[in-house]
N, C-alpha and C positions, 0 to 999 in steps of 0.2 A: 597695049604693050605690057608684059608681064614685068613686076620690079625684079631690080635683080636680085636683092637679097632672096627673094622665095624663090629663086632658079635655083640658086645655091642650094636652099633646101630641100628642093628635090632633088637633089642629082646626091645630096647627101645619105639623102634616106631611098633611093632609085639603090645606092649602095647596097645601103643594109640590108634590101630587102633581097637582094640577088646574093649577099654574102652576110649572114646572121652574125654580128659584131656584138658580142657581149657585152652589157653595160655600156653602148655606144656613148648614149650623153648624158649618163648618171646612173647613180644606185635604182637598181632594177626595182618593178611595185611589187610588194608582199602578194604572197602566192594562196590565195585562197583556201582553206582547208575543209572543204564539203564533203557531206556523204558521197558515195558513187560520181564523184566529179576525178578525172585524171586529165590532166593536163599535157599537153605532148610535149618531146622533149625540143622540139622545133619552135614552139612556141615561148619557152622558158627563156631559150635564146635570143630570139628576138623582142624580148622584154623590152623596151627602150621608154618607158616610164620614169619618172621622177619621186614619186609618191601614192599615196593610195586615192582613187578616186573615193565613186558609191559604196557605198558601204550597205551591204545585204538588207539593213532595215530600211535604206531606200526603196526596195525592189517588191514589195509587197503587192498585192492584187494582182500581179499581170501588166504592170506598167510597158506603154509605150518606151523605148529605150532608143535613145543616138547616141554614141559613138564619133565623134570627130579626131580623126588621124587612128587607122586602124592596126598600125604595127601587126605583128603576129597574129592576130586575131584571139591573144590571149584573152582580154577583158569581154572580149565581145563572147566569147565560150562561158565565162563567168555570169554573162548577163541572163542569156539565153538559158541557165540553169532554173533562172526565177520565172520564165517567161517562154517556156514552149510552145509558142503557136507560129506559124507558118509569117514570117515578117516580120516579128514579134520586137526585135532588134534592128535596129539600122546600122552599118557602120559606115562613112563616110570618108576617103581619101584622095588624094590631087595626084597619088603617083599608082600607075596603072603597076609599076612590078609589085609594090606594095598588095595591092588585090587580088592581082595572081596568086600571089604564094600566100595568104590568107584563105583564098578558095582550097588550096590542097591542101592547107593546114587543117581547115575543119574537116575534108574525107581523111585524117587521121585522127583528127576527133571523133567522128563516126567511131572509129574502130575501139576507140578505146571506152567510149561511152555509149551504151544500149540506148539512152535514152535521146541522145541526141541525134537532131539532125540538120542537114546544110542550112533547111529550107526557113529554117529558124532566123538566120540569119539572111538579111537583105544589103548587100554589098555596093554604093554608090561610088559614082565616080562625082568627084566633088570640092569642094575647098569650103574652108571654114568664112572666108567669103561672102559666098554665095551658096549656100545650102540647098542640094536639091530634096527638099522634104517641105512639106502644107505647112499653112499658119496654124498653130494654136493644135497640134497635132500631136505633142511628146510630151509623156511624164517626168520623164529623167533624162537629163542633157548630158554629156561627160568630155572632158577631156583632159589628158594625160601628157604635161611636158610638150603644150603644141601653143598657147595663148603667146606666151613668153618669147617666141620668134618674132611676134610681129612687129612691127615699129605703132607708134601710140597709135597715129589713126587709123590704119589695118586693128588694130588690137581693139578698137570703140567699134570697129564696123562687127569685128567677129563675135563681140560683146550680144549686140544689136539684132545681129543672124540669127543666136541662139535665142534670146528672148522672143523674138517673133516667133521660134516654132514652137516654144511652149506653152502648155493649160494655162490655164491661170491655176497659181500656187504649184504649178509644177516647178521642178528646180535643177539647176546647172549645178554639178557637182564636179572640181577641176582641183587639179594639184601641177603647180607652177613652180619655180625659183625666183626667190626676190633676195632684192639689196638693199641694207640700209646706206652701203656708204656711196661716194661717188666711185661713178664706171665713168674711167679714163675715154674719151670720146673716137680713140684709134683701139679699142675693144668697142668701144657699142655700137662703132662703122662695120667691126670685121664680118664679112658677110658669113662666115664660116663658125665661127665662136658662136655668134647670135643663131645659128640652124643647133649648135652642138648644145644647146640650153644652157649657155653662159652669159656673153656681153648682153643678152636684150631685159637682165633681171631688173624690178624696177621695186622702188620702197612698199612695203606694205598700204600702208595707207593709201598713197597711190594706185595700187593694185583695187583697194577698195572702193577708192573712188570712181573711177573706171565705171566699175560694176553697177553700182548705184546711179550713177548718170544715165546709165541707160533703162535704168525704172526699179530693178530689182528693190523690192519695198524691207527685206528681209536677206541679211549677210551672216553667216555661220564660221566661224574658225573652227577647224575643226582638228588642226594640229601645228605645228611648225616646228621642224628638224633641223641639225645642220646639214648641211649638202654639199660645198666645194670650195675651194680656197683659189684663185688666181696670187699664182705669188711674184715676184719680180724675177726670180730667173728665168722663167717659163713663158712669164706676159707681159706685154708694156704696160709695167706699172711699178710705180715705185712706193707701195705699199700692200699689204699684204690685204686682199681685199674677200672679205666673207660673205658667202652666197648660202642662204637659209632654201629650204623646202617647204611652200605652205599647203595646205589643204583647207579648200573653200567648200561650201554650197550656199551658194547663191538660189532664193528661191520669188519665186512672182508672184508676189506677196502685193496687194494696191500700198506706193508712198504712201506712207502716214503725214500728214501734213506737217507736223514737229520734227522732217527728215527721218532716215531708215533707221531700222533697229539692226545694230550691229555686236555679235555677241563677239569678244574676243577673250571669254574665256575670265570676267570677274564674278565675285561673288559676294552676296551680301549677307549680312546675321545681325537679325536684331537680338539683342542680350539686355534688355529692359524689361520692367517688371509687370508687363502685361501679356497675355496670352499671344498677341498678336500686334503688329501695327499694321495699319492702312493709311497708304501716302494720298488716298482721294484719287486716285489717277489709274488706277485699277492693277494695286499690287501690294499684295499684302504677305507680311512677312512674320511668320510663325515663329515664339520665342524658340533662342536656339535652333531655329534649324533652316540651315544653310539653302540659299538659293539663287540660283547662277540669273542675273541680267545681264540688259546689253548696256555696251553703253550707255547710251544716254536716260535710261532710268540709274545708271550708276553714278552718273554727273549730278542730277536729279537729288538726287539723295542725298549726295554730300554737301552739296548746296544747302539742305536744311539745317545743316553745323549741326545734328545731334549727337549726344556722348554715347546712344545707346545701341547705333548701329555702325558694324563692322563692314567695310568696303576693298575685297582684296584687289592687288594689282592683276593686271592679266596676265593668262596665264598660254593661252594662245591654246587652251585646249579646250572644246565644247562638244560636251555628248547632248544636246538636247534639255528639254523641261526646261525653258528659262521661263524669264518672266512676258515675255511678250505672245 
């Protein structure tokens, strides 16, 4: 028997897809700016994204690519720009009008792109669930404004889903809504708020842990925005309650036995009178010059009480190069 909150969500998004709702359950994802890429204006519309997923320098070699919850087939046209071969792209969704109008959105991709074509793109029917794609099959996993619906155990199983279809060291790349403060429990019931990417927002850490229980060896922050306010006139709530935007990649990396390296964006500087320090653990830090860890070599560190290195707070932003 199907639960009822994800009935609600399709019949939400069965909506959108039959009648393109601007900014249905958030600020729209940033709009790619490629050579010879145009985007149709049917697809701009049915943006229903939260934040940026992959990011172009995921997409290198020709990577396998899924897609879970396919809206417009905007991002999945984005992917397919790095990765032109026949299948090359998955996308995956639970609501058949959703696929419909994704299929005739890409023969107006066609038209506006020489280079493109349908065949590029492989359209399943499916839920994040239960994924109809192989083990161990996918370079890049994504998903956009879709984890956040679930209720916690749906939310570990779809966790789970996606780690099973990817490489090893392949990586889940996803942009969600989280909350630090309490959601009033007649919001994180409403079956309609939680489809609309509000009531189902959960703390960060939270959100990281998730991810990491289900093996991911290696966690990336790679932004965090503000996104929506629930206020008292509007919601049961009698305080004004802030909903942030995060952007992850999660990648399948083997647990290090000291628990996962999670970068959320600190930074270290040694400023001592030596060329370099080496903490013996295999990270070494060049005088003056700055170098992003994760956590727990930033724990690490400051546990050794020295006067000579710098440890900033996080900053919840990571472009890569850290220390692990």
């Amino acid at each position: 028997m199907e639960k009822h909150y994800l009935e609600t969500t399709k019949n939400v998004y069965k909506q959108a897809a039959e009648t393109p709702d601007v900014g249905l359950c958030c600020t729209t994802t940033p709009i790619w700016q490629l050579p010879g890429l145009e985007i149709p204006s049917i697809m701009l519309e049915m943006n229903y994204g939260c934040g940026s997923t992959v990011n172009p320098r995921d997409l290198v070699n020709n990577p396998k690519v899924l897609y879970v919850g396919v809206g417009g087939g905007m991002e999945l046209l984005q992917f397919a720009y790095f990765n032109r071969q026949p299948s090359g792209v998955i996308g995956v969704d639970v609501v058949d009008e959703m696929l419909t109008a994704s299929r005739q959105n890409f023969k107006e991709a066609e038209t506006l792109n020489p280079w493109f074509k349908s065949e590029f793109i492989d359209l399943k029917k499916g839920d994040a669930l239960n994924l109809p794609v192989e083990d161990a099959s996918i370079d890049v996993a994504a998903q956009n404004c879709l984890f956040n619906i679930f209720k916690l155990d749906d939310l570990k199983k779809a966790l789970e889903e996606i780690y099973r279809t990817l490489k090893p060291h392949g990586r889940l790349v996803m942009s969600d809504p989280i909350c630090e403060q309490h959601m009033p429990e007649e919001l994180r019931h409403d079956d309609r708020l939680r489809a609309l990417c509000l009531s189902g927002s959960i703390p960060l850490q939270s959100y990281i842990d998730m991810i990491t229980s289900v093996g991911f060896g290696t966690v990336e922050i790679r932004a965090k925005r503000p996104y929506r306010i629930l206020d008292p006139k509007h919601y049961a709530t009698d305080q004004l309650i802030y909903i942030e935007s995060v952007e992850v990649c999660a990648i399948k990396d083997p647990m290090p036995a000291d628990g996962p390296c999670v970068f959320t964006g600190k930074t270290a500087i040694y400023y001592g009178n030596e060329a370099f320090f080496d903490d013996q653990k295999g990270h070494t830090l060049l005088q003056n010059q700055p170098i992003a860890i994760c956590d727990k070599t930033a724990k690490a560190l400051l546990d050794l009480e020295r006067d000579d290195i710098f440890i900033s707070e996080s900053t919840y932003f990571y472009d890569g190069g850290g220390c692990c």
